[in-house]
Residue frames relative to the residue before (quaternion, step in Angstrom):
aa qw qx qy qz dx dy dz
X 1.0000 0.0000 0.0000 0.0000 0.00 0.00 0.00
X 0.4295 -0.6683 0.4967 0.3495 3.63 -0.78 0.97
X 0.0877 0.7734 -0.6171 -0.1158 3.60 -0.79 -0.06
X 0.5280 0.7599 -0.3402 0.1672 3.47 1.31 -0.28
X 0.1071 0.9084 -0.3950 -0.0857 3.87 0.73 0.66
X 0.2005 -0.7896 0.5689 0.1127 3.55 -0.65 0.88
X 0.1972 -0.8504 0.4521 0.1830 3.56 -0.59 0.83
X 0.4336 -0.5632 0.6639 0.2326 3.82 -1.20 0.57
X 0.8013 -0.3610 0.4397 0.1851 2.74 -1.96 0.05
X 0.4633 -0.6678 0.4051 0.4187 3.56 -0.41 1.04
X 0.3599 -0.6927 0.6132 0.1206 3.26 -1.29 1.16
X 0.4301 -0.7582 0.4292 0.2366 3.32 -0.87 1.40
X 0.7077 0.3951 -0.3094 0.4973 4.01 0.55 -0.33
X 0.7199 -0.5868 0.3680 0.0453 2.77 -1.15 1.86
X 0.7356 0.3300 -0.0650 0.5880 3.31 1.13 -1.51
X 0.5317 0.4947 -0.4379 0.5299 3.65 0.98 0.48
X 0.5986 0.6098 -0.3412 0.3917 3.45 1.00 -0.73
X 0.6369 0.6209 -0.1406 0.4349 2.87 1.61 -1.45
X 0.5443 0.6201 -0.3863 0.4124 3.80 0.89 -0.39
X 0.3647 -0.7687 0.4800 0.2136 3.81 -1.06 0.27
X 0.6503 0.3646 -0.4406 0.5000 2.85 1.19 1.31
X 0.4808 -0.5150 0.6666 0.2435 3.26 -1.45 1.31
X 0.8861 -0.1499 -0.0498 0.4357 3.21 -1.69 1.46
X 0.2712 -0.7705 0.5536 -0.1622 3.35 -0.04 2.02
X 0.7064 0.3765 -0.3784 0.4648 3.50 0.69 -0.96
X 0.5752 0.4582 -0.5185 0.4363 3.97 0.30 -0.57
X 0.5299 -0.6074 0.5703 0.1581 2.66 -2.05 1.21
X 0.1991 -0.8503 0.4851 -0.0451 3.05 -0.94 1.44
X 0.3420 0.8332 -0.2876 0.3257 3.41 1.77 -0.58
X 0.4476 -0.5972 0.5772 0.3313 3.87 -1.11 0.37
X 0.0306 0.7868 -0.6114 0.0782 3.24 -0.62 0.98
X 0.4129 -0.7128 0.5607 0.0842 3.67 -1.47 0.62
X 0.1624 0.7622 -0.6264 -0.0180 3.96 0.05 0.50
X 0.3223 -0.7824 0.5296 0.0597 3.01 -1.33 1.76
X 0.2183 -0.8622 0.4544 -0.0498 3.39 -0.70 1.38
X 0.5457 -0.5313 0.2652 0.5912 3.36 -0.51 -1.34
X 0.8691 -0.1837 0.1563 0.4318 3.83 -0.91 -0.79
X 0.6759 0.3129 -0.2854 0.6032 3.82 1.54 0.04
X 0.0971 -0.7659 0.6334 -0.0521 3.48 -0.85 1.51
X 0.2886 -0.5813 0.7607 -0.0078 3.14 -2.08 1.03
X 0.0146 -0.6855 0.7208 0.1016 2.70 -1.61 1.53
X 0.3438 -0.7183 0.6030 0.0480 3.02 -1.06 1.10
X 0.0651 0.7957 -0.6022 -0.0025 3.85 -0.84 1.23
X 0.3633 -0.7796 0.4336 0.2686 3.29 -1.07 0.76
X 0.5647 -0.6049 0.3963 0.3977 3.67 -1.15 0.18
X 0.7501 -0.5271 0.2578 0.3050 3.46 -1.57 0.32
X 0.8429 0.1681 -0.3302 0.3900 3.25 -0.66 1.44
X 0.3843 0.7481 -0.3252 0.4324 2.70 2.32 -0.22
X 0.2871 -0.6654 0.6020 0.3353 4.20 -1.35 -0.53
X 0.7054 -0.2975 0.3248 0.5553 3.64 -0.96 -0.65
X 0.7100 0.5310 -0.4087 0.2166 3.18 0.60 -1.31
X 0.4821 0.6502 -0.4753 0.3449 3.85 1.08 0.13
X 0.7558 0.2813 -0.1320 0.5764 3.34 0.91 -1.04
X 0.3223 0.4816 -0.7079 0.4038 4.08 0.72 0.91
X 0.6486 0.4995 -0.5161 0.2520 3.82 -0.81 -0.61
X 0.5370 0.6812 -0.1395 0.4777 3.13 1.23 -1.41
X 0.8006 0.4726 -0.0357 0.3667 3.04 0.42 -1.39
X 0.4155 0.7094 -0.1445 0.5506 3.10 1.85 -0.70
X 0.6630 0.6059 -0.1821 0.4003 3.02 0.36 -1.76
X 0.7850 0.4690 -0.0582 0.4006 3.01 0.49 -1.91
X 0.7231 0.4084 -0.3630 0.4226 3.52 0.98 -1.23
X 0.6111 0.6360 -0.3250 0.3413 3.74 1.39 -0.80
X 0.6403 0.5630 -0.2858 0.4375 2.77 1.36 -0.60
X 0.7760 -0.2987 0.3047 0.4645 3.66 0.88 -0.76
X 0.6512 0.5191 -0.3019 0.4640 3.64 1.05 -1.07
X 0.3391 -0.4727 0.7401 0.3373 3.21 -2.02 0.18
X 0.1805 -0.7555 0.6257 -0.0716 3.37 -0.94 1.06
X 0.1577 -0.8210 0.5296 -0.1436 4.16 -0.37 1.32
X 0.3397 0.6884 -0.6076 0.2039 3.61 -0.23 0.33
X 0.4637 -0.5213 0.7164 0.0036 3.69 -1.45 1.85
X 0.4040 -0.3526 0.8133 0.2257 3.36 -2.31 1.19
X 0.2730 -0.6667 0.6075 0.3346 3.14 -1.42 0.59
X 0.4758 -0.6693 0.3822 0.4237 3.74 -0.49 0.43
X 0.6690 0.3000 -0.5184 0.4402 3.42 -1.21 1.73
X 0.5321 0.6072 -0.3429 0.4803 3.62 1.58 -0.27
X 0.7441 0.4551 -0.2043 0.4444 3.89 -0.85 0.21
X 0.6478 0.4042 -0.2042 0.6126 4.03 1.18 -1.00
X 0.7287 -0.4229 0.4020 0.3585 3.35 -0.60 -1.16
X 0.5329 -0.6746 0.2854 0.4236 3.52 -1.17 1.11
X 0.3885 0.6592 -0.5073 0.3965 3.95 1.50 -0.25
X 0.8320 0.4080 -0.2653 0.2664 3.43 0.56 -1.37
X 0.5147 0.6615 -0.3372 0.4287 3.43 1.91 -0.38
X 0.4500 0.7380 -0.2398 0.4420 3.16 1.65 -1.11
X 0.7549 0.1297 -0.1339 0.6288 4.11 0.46 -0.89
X 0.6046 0.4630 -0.5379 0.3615 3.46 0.28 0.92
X 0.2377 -0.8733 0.4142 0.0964 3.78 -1.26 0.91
X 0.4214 -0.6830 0.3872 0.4538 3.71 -0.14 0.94
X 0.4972 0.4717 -0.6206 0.3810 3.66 -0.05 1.27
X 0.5248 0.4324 -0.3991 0.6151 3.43 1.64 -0.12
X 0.5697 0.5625 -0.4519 0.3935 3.74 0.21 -0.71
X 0.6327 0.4852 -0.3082 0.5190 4.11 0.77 -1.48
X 0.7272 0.4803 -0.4330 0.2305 3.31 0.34 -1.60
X 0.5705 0.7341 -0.1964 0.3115 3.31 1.34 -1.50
X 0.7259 0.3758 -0.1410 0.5586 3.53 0.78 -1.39
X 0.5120 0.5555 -0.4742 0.4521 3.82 1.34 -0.20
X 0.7295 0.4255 -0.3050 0.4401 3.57 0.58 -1.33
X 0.6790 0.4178 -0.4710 0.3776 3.62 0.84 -0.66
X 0.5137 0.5884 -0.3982 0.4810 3.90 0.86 -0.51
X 0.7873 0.3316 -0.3070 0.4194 3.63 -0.12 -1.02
X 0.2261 0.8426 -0.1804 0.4543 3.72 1.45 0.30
X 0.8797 0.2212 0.2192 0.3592 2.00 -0.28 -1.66
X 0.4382 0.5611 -0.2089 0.6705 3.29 2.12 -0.56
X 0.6704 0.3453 -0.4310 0.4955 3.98 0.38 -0.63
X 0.6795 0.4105 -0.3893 0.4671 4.38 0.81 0.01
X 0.8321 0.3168 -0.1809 0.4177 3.53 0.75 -0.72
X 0.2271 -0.8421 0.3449 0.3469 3.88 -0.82 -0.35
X 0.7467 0.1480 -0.1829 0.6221 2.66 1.96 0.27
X 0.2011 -0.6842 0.6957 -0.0858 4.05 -0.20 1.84
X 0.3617 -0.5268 0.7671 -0.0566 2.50 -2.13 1.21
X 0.0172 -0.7625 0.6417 0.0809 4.04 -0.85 0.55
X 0.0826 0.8066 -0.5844 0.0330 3.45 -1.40 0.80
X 0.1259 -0.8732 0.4588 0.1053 3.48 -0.68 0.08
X 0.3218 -0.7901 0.3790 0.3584 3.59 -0.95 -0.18
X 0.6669 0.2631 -0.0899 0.6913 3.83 -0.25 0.17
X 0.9123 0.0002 0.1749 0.3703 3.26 -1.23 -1.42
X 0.5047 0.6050 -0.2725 0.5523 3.19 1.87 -0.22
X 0.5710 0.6222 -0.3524 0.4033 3.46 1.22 -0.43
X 0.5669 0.5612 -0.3365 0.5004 3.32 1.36 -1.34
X 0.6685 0.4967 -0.4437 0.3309 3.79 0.03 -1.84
X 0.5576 0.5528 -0.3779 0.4906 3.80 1.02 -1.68
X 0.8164 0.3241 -0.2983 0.3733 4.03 -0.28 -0.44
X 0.6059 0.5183 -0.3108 0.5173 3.30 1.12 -0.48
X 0.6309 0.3668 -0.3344 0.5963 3.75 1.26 -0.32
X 0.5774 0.5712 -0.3920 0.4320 3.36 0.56 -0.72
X 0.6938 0.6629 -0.1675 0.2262 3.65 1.03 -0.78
X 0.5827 0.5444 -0.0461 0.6016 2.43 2.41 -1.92
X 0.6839 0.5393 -0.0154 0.4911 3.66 1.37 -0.67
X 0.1059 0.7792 -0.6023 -0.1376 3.54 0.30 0.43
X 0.5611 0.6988 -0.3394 0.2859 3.61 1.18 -0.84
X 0.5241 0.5549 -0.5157 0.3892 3.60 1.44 -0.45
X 0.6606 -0.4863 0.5375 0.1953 3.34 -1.92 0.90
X 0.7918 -0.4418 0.1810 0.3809 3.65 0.34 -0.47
X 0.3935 -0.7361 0.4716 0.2844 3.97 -0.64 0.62
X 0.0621 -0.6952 0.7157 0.0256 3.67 -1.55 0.82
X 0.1604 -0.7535 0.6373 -0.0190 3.49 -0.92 1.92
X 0.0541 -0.7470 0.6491 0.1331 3.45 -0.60 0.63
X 0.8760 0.0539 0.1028 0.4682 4.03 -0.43 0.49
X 0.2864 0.8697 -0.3849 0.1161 3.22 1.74 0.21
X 0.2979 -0.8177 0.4057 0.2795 3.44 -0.78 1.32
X 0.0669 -0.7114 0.6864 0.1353 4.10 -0.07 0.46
X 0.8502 0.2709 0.1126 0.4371 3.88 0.74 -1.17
X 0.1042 -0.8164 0.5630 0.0752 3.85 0.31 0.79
X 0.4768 -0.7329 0.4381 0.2086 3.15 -1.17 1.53
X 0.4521 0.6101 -0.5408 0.3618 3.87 0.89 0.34
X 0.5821 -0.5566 0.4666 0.3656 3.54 -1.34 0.60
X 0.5552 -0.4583 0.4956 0.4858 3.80 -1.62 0.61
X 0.6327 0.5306 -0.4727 0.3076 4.15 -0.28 -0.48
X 0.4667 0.6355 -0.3081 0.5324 3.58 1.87 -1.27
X 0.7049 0.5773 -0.2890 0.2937 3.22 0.30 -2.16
X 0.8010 0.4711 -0.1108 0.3524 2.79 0.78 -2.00
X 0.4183 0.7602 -0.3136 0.3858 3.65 1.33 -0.23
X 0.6820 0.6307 -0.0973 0.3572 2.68 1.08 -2.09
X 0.6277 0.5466 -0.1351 0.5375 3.22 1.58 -1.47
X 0.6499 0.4350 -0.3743 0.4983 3.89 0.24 -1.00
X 0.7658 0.4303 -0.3283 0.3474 3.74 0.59 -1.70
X 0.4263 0.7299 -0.5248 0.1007 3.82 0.86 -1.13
X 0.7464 0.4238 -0.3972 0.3247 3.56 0.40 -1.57
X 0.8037 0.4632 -0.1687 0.3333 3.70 0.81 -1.06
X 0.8393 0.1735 -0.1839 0.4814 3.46 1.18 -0.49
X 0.5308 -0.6551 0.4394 0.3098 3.35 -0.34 1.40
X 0.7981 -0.1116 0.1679 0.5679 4.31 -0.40 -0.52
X 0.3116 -0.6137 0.7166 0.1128 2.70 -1.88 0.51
X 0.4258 -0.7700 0.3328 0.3392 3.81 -0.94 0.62
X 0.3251 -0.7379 0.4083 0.4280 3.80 -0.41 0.39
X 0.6474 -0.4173 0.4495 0.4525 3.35 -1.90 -0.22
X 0.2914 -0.7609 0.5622 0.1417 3.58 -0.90 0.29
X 0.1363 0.8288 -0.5419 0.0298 3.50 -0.03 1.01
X 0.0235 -0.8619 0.5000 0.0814 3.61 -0.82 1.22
X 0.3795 -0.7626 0.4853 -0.1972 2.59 -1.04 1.82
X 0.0676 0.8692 -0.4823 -0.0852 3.76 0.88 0.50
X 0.4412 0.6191 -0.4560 0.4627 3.85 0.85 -0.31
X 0.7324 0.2420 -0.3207 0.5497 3.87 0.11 -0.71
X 0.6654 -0.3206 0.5914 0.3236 3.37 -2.34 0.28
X 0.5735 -0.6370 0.4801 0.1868 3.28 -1.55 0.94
X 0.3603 -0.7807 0.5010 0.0986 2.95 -1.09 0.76
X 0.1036 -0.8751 0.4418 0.1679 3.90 -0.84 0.76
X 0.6008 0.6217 -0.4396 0.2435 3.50 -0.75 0.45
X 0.8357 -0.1534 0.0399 0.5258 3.64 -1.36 -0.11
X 0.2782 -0.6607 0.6403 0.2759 3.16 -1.79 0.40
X 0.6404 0.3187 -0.2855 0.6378 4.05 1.22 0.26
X 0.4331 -0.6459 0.6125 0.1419 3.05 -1.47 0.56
X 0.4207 -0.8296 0.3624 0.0583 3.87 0.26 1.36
X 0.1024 -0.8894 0.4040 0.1878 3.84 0.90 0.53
X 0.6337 0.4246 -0.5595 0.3243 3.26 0.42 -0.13
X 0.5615 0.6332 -0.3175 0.4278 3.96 1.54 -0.38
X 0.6224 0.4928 -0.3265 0.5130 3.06 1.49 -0.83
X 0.5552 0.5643 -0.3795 0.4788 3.66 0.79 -0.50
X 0.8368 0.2710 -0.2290 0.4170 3.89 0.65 -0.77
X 0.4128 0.5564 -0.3834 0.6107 2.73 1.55 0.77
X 0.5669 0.4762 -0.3016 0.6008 3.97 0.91 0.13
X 0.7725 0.3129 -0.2066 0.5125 3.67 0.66 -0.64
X 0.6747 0.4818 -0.3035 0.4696 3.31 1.64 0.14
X 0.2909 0.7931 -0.1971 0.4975 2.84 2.04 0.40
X 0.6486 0.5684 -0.1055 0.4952 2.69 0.58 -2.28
X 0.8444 0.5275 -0.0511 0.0781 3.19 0.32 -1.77
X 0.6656 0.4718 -0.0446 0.5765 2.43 1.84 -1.10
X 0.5477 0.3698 -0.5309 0.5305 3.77 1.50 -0.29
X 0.5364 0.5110 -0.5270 0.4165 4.08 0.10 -0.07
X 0.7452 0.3114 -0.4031 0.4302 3.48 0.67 -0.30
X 0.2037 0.8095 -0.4843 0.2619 3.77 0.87 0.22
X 0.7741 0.2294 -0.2215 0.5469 3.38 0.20 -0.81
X 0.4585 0.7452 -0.3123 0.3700 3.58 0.42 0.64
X 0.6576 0.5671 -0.0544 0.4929 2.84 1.94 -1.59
X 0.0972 0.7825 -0.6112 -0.0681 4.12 0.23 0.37
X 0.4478 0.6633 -0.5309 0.2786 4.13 0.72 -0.37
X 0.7984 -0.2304 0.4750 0.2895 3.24 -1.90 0.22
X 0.0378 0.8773 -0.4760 0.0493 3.43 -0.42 0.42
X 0.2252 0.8535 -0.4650 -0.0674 4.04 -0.56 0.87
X 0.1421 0.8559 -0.4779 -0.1369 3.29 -0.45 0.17
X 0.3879 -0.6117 0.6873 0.0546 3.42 -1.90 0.78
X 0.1246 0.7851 -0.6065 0.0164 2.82 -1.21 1.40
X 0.3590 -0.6884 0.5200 0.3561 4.04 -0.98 0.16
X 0.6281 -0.5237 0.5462 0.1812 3.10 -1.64 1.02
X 0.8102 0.2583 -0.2806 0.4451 3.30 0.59 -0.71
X 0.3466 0.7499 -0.5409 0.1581 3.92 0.87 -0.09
X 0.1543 -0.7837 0.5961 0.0816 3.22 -1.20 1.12
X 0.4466 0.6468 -0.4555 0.4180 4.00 1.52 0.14
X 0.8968 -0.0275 -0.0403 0.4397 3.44 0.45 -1.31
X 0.7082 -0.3878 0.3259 0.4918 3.70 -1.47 -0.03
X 0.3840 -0.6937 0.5329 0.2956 3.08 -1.05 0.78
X 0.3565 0.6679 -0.4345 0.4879 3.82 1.74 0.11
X 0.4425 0.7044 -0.4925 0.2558 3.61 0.68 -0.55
X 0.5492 0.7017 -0.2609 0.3713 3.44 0.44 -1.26
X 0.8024 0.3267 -0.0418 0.4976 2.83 -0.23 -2.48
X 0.5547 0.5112 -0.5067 0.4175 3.70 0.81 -0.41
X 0.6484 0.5392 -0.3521 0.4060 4.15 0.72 -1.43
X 0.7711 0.4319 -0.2730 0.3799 3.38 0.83 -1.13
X 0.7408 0.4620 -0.3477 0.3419 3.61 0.85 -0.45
X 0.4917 0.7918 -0.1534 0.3282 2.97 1.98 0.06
X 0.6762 0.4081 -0.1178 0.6020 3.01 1.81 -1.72
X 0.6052 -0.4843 0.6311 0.0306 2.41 -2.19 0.12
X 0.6428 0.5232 -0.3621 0.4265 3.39 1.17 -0.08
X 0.3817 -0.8083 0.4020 0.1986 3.41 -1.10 1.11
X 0.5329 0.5630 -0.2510 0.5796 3.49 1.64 -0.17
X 0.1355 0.8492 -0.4746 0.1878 3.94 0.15 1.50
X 0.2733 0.8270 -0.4913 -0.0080 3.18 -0.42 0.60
X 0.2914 -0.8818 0.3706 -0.0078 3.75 -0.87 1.34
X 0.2091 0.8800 -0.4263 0.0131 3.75 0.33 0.51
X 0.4825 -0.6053 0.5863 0.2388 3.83 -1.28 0.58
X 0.0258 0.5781 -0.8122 -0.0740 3.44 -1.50 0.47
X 0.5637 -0.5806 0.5568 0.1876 3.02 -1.32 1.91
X 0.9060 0.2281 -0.0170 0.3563 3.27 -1.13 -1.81
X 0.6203 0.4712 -0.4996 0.3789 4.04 1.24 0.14
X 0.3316 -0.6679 0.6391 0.1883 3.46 -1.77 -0.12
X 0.8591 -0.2895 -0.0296 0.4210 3.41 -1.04 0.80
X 0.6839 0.2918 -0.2122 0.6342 3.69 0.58 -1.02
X 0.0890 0.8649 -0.4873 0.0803 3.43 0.35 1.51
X 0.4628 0.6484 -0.3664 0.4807 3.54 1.94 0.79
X 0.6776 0.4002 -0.0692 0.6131 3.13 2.29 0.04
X 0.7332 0.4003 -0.3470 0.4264 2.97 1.06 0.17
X 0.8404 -0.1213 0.1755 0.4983 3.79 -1.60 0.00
X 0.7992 0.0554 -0.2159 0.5582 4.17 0.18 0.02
X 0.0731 0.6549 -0.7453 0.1019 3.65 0.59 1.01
X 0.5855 0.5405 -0.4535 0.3993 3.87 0.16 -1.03
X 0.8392 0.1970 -0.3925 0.3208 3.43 -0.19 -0.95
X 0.5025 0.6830 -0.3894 0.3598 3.73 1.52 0.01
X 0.5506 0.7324 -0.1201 0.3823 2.75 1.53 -0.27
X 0.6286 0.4615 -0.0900 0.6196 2.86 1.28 -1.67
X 0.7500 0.4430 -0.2898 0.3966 3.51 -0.01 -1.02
X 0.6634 0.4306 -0.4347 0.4307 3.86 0.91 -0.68
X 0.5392 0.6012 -0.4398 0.3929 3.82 1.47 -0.95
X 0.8182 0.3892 -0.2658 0.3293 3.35 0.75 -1.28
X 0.7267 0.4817 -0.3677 0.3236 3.53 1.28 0.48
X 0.3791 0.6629 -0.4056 0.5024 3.05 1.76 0.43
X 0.8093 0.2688 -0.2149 0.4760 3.22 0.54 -1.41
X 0.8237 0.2761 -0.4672 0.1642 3.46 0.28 1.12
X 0.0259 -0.8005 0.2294 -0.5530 2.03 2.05 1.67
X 0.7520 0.3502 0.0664 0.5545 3.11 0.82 -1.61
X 0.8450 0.2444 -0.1280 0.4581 3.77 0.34 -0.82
């Protein structure tokens, strides 16, 4: 689950303040950059919008790729509306953007951040044909204690969100989505957990992931949990010192950057 929130400058209209998203003006929309013949989907993490994984995306489209990445539905409206949505809509979503995205390209890479990491393996699963997976911060395991966890569970039916920590960080790019974390989402986000480490051994593709040293959302076990899991014989694993969870936004986006270009393309060539 993203929780990382970076604030902007005090907005001057009351009733902007009022909205339930941190940094409203960034574009947050599903969007499609047309490239050439090797596509990236890019998914964002929970409560998060697109606009986490546009920089990223950038990168990629400048670089050559067709690059795809879907609002997941409940993401972009409100945390009430994230609340009556189920991660069988979340799959269904990243299926239609993938198969898409498959009628432009012949050969698509899928990645995600946080909770986006999971959707990326859970497609990656349905798909052997996909070209290879890129986890930034992937959440398999949230770094909050089981009593937290388990809170989350007892409170879901009765209390609509809890509020997150707010951590401001002006060095990194802004971040968009909720200002509460929505429990009954957070709850299908636990069974999408569940779900997706059963599909581990399923997974035989290329495989990278990036994590931050300083992440305080998930285990930093996450990783070592993906890797001991697959099946894929192409692995590769790397640390960002000085970032924190939305580490596709923070202080070494660049070298996240570099390193995902430089495993695609040798991937590709």
């Amino acid at each position: 689950m993203s929780q990382k929130i970076i604030k902007l400058e005090s907005l001057e209209s009351a009733n902007t303040m009022d909205l339930p998203l941190v940094n409203p003006e960034l574009e947050g929309t599903s969007f499609f950059l047309e490239g050439g013949d090797v596509g990236v989907l890019l998914l964002h993490g929970l409560t998060a919008t697109t606009a986490e994984v546009r920089p990223l995306a950038k990168r990629l489209h400048n670089a050559g790729f067709t690059v795809s990445s879907p609002l997941l539905p409940g993401h972009g409206t409100t945390p009430e509306n994230l609340n009556q949505t189920h991660r069988t809509e979340w799959t269904a979503a990243c299926e239609k953007a993938y198969l898409e995205l498959k009628k432009k390209c012949s050969q698509i890479f899928v990645g995600g951040e946080s909770a986006g990491g999971l959707l990326a393996l859970h497609l990656a699963s349905e798909h052997p044909e996909i070209k290879g997976i890129l986890l930034f911060a992937p959440a398999m395991r949230l770094a909050s204690s089981f009593l937290y966890t388990f809170f989350w569970v007892l409170a879901s039916p009765f209390v609509l969100s809890i509020q997150k920590n707010v951590e401001d960080n002006k060095d990194c790019m802004a971040w968009q989505g909720y200002k509460v974390n929505p429990l009954k989402a957070g709850v299908q986000l636990l069974k999408l957990q569940r779900e997706t480490q059963l599909r581990l051994c399923r997974i035989y593709q290329p495989i990278l992931i990036i994590q931050a040293n300083l992440d305080k959302t998930v285990d930093l076990k996450s990783g070592d949990m993906i890797l001991q899991g697959v099946q894929s014989a192409v692995r590769e694993s790397h640390w960002m010192e000085k970032s924190r969870h939305v580490v596709i936004l923070d202080k070494e986006f660049q070298e996240v950057a570099e390193i995902t270009l430089k495993f695609i393309e040798k991937l590709i060539h």
